[in-house]
Residue, then its C-alpha position, 0 to 999 in steps of 0.5 A: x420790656x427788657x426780659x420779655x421773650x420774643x419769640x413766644x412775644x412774636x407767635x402771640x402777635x402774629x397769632x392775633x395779626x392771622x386771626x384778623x386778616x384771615x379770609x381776605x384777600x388781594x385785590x384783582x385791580x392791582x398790579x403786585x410785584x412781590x419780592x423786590x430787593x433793595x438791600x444785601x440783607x436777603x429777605x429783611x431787605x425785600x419789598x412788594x409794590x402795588x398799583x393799579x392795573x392799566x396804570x401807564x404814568x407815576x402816581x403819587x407814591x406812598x411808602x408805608x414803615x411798619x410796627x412791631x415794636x423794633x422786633x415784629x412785623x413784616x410786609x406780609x402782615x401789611x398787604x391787605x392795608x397797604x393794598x387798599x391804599x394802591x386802589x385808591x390811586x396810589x402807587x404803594x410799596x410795602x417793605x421788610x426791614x432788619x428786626x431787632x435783637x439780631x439787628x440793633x438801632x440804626x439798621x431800621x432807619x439804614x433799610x428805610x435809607x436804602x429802600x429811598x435810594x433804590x426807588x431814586x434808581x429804579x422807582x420810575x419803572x414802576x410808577x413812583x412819582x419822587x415828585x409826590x412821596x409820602x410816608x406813613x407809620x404805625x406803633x414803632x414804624x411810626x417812630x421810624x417815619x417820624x424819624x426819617x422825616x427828620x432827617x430829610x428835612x433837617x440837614x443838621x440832624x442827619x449829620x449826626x449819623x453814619x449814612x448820607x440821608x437819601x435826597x428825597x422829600x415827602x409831600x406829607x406823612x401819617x403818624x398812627x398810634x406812634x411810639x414818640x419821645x423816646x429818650x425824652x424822661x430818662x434813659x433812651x433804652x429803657x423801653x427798648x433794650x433789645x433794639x437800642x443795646x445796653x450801652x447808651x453812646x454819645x452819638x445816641x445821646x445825640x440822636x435823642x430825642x428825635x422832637x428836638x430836631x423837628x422844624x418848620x420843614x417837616x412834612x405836613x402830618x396827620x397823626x391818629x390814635x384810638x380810644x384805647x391805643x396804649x400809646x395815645x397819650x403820646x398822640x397829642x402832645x406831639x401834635x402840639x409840638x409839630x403846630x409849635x414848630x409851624x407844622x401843618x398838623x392834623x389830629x384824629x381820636x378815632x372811637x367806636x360808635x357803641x364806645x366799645x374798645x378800639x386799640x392799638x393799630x386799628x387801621x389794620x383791620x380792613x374788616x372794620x368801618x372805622x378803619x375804614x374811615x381813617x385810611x381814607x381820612x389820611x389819603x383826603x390829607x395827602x390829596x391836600x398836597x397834590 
């Protein structure tokens, strides 16, 4: 992955990503506010929240991370899904965080901290329970849930960063098609350079991998995965892993019925049945904790 180009990288995803969404469109049922700030960092620190119309009390709020790799992605690309899940009865908020290379590791956990502290201030007037957060993730957003998770329930571990952690808790998370155990088999920038830099520190030495830091207070999780997602072989060892440290832990291989090829991210697809049954899947396992 190191000498990748990624713009070209970029134009090819989000060609894919266009093709996929093109012809839907957002739901009448909701409230949209699009464009919020929660950060100095102009449109990588902005945010939508959704909620159903008539909407008069919080809801039970779900914060959705996304992939890209550390170097992709944006609310945009998420709209449809993350909206679908608002229809549900959720309040949803969908945010941008900083990219690398411009940006290197921490500024995506960074944003992800100053999202939670703005919604701390603000998220009452717009329907956020604090009482009843989760959290979800896919590709490297799941890497990101996963870690900020972390944080907030291991105090020891977030002591090892340069920010105070915000003081929330989540009810419970999804993992989808997750880029897990970084660090685990050698060096901790191998797979992603642009994003962790040249130069491995003691202080990421101590930051990795994240599967140490995980205890019996980690939320609840549902992790999924695909037949043919290129990271599903991370899917199941930390499953095993989270039931090892007393987690309560939830595992989906999603497979298309005809057994043709179902990758990386499928969730995203809100023209697909099997999508479909995943996202109301992970909402059954977060009405579990209600």
């Amino acid at each position: 992955m190191a000498n990748f180009d990624i713009p070209t990288m970029r134009n090819q995803i989000r060609e894919h990503d266009e093709k996929r969404d093109a012809g839907l469109t957002e739901p009448d049922t909701l409230e949209i506010i699009k464009d919020l700030s929660y950060g100095p960092y102009g449109i990588e620190n902005t945010f939508d929240i959704y909620y159903p119309k008539g909407t008069t009390t919080c809801l039970p709020t779900i914060i959705n991370i996304h992939g890209g790799g550390f170097f992709y992605g944006d609310k945009e690309l998420y709209r449809f899904y993350t909206m679908y899940l608002a229809t549900q009865g959720f309040t949803v908020v969908n945010f941008n965080y900083r990219l690398a290379p411009d940006h290197q590791y921490p500024a995506p956990l960074e944003d992800t901290n100053a999202l939670m502290n703005w919604l701390i201030e603000h998220g009452q007037s717009y329907y956020i329970d604090l009482e009843h957060l989760f959290l979800v993730g896919d590709s490297a957003g799941a890497q990101l849930a996963e870690q900020y998770a972390t944080l907030t329930s291991n105090s020891a571990y977030a002591q090892n960063f340069p920010f105070k952690v915000a003081a929330i808790q989540f009810k419970a998370v999804a993992l989808n098609c997750g880029a897990y155990f970084i660090g685990e088999n050698g060096a901790i920038n191998q797979d992603f350079p642009f994003y962790f830099g040249e130069t491995i520190t003691p202080t990421l030495e101590s930051q990795f991998p994240v599967e140490r830091y995980i205890t019996d207070s980690f939320p609840p999780t549902f992790v999924t995965t695909a037949t043919h997602d290129m990271l599903k072989d991370l899917a199941q060892p930390l499953v095993a892993l989270l039931q090892s440290r007393g987690v309560e832990t939830t595992y989906r291989l999603y497979a298309n019925q005809d057994h043709s090829e179902l990758g990386h991210v499928f969730h995203l697809n809100q023209k697909s049945d099997i999508a479909r049954q995943c996202n109301n899947d992970a909402l059954a396992f977060f009405n579990d904790f209600l």
